[in-house]
N, C-alpha and C positions, 0 to 999 in steps of 0.2 A: 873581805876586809871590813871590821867594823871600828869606830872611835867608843872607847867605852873613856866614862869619866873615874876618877881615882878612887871612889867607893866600890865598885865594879873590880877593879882591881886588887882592895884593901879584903873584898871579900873572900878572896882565892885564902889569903891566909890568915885572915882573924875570923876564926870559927864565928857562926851565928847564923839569920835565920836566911839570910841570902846565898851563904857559900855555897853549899847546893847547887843553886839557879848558876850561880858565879859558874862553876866547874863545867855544867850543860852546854852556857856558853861559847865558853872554849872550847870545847868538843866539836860544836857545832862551828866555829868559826873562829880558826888557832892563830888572824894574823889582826894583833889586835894595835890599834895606832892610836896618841895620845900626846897633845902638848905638850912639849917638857915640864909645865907647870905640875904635871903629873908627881914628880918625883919630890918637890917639896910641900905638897898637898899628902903624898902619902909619909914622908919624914914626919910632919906636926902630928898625923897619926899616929905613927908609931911611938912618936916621942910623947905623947899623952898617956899610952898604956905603958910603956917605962916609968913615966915619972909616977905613975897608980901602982906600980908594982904589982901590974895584970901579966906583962912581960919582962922578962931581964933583957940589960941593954945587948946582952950577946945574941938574942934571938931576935930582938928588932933589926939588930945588923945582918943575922941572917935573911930573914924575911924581906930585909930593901933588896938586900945582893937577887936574892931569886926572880925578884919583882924589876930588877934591872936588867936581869936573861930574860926576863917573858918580854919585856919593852922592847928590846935592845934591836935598834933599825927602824922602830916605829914612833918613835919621840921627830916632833916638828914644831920648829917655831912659826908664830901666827900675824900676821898684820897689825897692827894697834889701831889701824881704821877701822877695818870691821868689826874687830871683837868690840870698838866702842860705839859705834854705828848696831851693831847688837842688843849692846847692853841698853844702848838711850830707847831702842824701841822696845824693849820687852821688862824693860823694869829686873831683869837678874843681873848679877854680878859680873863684872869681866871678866874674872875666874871662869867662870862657869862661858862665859861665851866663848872663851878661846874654846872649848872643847866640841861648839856650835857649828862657830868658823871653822874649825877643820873637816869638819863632815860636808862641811856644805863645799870647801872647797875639793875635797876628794869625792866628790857627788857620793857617800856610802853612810848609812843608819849612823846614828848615835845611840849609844845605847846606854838608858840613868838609867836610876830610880829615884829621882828628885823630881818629885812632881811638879812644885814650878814650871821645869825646864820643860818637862811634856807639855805640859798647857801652853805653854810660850813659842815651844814649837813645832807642834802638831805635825807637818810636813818631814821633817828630819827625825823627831826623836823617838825612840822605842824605849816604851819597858823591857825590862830585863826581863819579866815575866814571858811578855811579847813576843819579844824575839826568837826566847827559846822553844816557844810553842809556835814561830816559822816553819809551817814545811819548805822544803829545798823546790 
């Protein structure tokens, strides 16, 4: 089990130069868990390349639905102490901390690519690059 944050996720299906690493991932570890914040961090995604006319709103809809089978049983809500107890020591976002607190509370890797978030928390977070070069 790993907590991946919602670009991690976004990558599986907006082609670009992480999908790749994204798909390894998974490969390497298919039970992947995420704040619920997850699913309106990825919605404003999608609804960015809709409104650009990168995607039609039919395939954004596709893409949430899929992204809510890969989720589905792995969405948690989080504390509001620690994700701010987080955020007041490391200078990032509550956003981003709820995804912190959760790894920290299921003791398992987080896995960005938001550098910030590595520098911030060295002990828990992995790159994606990272992780998928873990041997077992």
């Amino acid at each position: 089990m790993i907590v991946v944050d919602t670009n991690i996720i976004a990558n599986l299906y907006l082609s670009g130069e992480k999908t790749q690493l994204s798909e390894q991932a998974l490969t390497k570890d298919t039970e992947w868990v995420a704040p619920a914040l997850w699913r309106s961090e990825f919605r404003n995604i999608l609804a960015y390349y809709t409104r650009n006319k990168i995607l039609t709103l039919e395939n954004s809809l596709k893409m949430m639905l899929e992204a809510e089978v890969l989720m589905n049983g792995g969405e948690y809500d989080i504390a509001s102490t620690q994700v701010l107890s987080l955020a007041s020591s490391s200078r990032c976002s509550a956003y981003d901390c709820e995804f912190v607190a959760l790894a920290i509370d299921l003791k398992v890797p987080f896995v960005t690519s938001d550098r910030k978030l590595l520098k911030a928390f060295r002990s828990i977070a992995l790159s994606l690059e990272n992780f998928v070069s873990l041997t077992d």
